[in-house]
N, C-alpha and C positions, 0 to 999 in steps of 0.2 A: 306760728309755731316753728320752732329750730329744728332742723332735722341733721342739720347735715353736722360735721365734727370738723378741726382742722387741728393735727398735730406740730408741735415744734417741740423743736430743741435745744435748750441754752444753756449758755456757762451758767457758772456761781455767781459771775457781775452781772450779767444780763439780768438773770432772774433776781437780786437783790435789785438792783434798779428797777424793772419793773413795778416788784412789790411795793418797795419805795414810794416811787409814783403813783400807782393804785390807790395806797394809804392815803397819800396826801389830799389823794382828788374824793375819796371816799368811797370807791367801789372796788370792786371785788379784780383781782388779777386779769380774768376772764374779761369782763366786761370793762374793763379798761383798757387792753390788749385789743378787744374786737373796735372800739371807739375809736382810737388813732390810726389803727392801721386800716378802719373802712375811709377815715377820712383824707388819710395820706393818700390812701388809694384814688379818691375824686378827684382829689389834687391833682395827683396826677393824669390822668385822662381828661379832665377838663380841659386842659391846655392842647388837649391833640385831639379833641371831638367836635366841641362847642365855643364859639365868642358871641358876642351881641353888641352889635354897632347903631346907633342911632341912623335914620337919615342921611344927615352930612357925613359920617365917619364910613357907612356903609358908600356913599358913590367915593368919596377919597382913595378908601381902601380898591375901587373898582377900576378909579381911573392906575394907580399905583401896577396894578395889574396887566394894566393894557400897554405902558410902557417897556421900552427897551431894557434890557440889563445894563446897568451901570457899571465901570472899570472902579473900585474900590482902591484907590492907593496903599499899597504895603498889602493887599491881603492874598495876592499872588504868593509873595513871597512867604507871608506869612503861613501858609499854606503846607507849602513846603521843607517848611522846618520839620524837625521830628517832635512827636509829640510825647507826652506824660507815658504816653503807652511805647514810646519807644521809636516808632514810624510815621514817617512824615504822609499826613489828608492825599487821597488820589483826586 
């Protein structure tokens, strides 16, 4: 059972896109809204919680670990530049 609520806010494009969408897929705003954004949401934290490595990939990944850090050519510098946000990586 659902108990809990979650409010938003959107413009006039959002919410016509939405609806859009919804229609097409054949549910309801709600329940197409809760659909992608629970699974966008796995998506994302999959990638920073959980992997699953066979075997070989599992001791690879273990030896990969146990080595030294490697000098990357260009990423010094590339580092150093200033970024999208305006400031160059510390």
């Amino acid at each position: 059972m659902k108990a809990e609520r979650l409010h938003l806010r959107v413009d006039e494009e959002q919410k016509a896109l939405l609806e859009a969408a919804s229609e097409a897929t054949g549910q309801s705003v709600s329940a197409f809204v809760l659909r992608v954004a629970t699974e966008a949401a796995a998506d994302v934290l999959a990638d920073r919680r959980t992997f699953v490595l066979d075997d070989e990939g599992w001791q690879a990944f273990d030896r990969a670990l146990d080595e030294p850090a490697k000098d990357v050519p260009g990423l010094r510098e590339l580092l150093r530049k200033p970024t999208v946000f305006g400031e160059a990586a510390e």
